[in-house]
matplotlib code that plots the C-alpha trace (Angstrom):
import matplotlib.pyplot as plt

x = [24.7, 24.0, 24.8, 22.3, 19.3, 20.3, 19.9, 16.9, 15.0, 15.8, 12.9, 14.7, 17.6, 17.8, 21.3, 22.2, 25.4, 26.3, 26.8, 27.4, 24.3, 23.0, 21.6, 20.9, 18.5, 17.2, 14.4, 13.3, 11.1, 7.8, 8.9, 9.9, 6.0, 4.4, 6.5, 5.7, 2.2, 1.8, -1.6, -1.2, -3.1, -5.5, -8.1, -10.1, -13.4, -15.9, -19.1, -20.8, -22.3, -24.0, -24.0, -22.6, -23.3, -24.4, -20.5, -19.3, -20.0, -18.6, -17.3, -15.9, -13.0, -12.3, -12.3, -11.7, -13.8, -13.1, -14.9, -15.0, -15.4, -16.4, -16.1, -18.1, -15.3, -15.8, -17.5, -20.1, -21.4, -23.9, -24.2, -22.2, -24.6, -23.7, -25.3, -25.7, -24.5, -27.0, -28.4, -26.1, -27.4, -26.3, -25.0, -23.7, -20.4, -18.4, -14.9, -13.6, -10.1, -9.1, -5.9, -5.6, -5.5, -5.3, -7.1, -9.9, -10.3, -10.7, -11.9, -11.9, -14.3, -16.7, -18.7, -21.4, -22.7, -21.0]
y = [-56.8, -55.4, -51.4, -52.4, -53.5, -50.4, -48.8, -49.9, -49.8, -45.5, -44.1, -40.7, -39.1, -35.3, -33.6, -30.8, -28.7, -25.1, -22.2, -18.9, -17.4, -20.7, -24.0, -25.8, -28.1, -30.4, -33.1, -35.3, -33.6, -35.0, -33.9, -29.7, -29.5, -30.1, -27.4, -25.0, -26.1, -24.7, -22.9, -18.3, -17.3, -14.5, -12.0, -10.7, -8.5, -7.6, -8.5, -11.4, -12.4, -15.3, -18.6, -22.1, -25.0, -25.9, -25.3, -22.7, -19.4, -16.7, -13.0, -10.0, -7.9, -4.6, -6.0, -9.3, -12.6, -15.6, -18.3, -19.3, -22.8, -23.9, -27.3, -28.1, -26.6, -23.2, -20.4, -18.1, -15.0, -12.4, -9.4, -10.7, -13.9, -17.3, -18.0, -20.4, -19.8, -19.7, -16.8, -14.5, -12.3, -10.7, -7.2, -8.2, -7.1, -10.0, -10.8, -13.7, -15.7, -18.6, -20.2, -18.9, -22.5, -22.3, -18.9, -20.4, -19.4, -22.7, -20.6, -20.6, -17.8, -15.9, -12.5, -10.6, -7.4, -4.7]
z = [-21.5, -18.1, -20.2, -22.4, -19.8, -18.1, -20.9, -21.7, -18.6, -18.7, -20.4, -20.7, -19.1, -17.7, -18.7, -16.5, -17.6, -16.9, -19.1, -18.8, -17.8, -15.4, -15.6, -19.0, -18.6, -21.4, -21.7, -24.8, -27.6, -25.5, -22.4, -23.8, -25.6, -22.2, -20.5, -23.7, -23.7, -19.7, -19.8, -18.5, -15.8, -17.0, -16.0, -18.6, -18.5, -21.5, -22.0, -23.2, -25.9, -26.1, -24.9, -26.7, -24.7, -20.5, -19.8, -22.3, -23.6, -25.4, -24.4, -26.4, -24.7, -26.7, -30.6, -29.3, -28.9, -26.4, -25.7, -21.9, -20.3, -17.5, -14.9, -11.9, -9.9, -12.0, -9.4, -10.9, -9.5, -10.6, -8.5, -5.8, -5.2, -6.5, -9.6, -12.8, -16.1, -17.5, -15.8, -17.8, -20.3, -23.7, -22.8, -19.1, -18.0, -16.9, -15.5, -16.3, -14.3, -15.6, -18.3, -21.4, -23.6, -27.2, -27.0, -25.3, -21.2, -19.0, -16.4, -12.4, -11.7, -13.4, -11.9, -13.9, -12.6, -11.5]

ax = plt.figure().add_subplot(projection="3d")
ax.plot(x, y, z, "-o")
ax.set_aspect("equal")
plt.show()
């Protein structure tokens, strides 16, 4: 009975074993989507096109649309002075860092200008 408490009371259970190139680590089916899920770091610059809401807008790079989001803790800058978003402009070069999410940008910075 004690096994089976024990049992019980582990909502999941690492396995580490060794192969022949390393480490093997495996997880439960809930635990491998968040690690798959994990958001890329990326830097994009185009221009943008218009905007969709207070936080979000959206930006074409070469033949290619994104739409951007933005937080409180998201810093905007148009020609090297802080600025608002919605101070952008249709036509106006902007760099973009941020995680690529569901190809959406949750971005950290953006900069308009040059």
């Amino acid at each position: 009975m004690h096994k089976t408490k024990l049992a019980r009371t582990l909502p999941f259970v690492l396995v580490l074993g060794l192969s022949a190139t390393g480490v093997v680590v495996t997880a439960p089916v809930g635990q491998a989507e968040v690690i798959s899920a994990a958001a890329m770091q990326v830097t994009k610059s185009g221009t943008f096109e218009k905007t969709i809401s207070s936080s979000a807008f959206k930006m074409a790079v070469g033949m290619k649309t994104y739409e951007v989001k933005t937080d409180a803790m998201t810093h905007v800058m148009a020609d090297g002075k802080s600025a608002k978003l919605t101070s952008l402009k249709k036509g106006d070069h902007v760099t973009v860092k941020g995680e690529l999410e569901m190809g959406s940008i949750v971005a950290t910075s953006v900069v308009a200008g040059m």
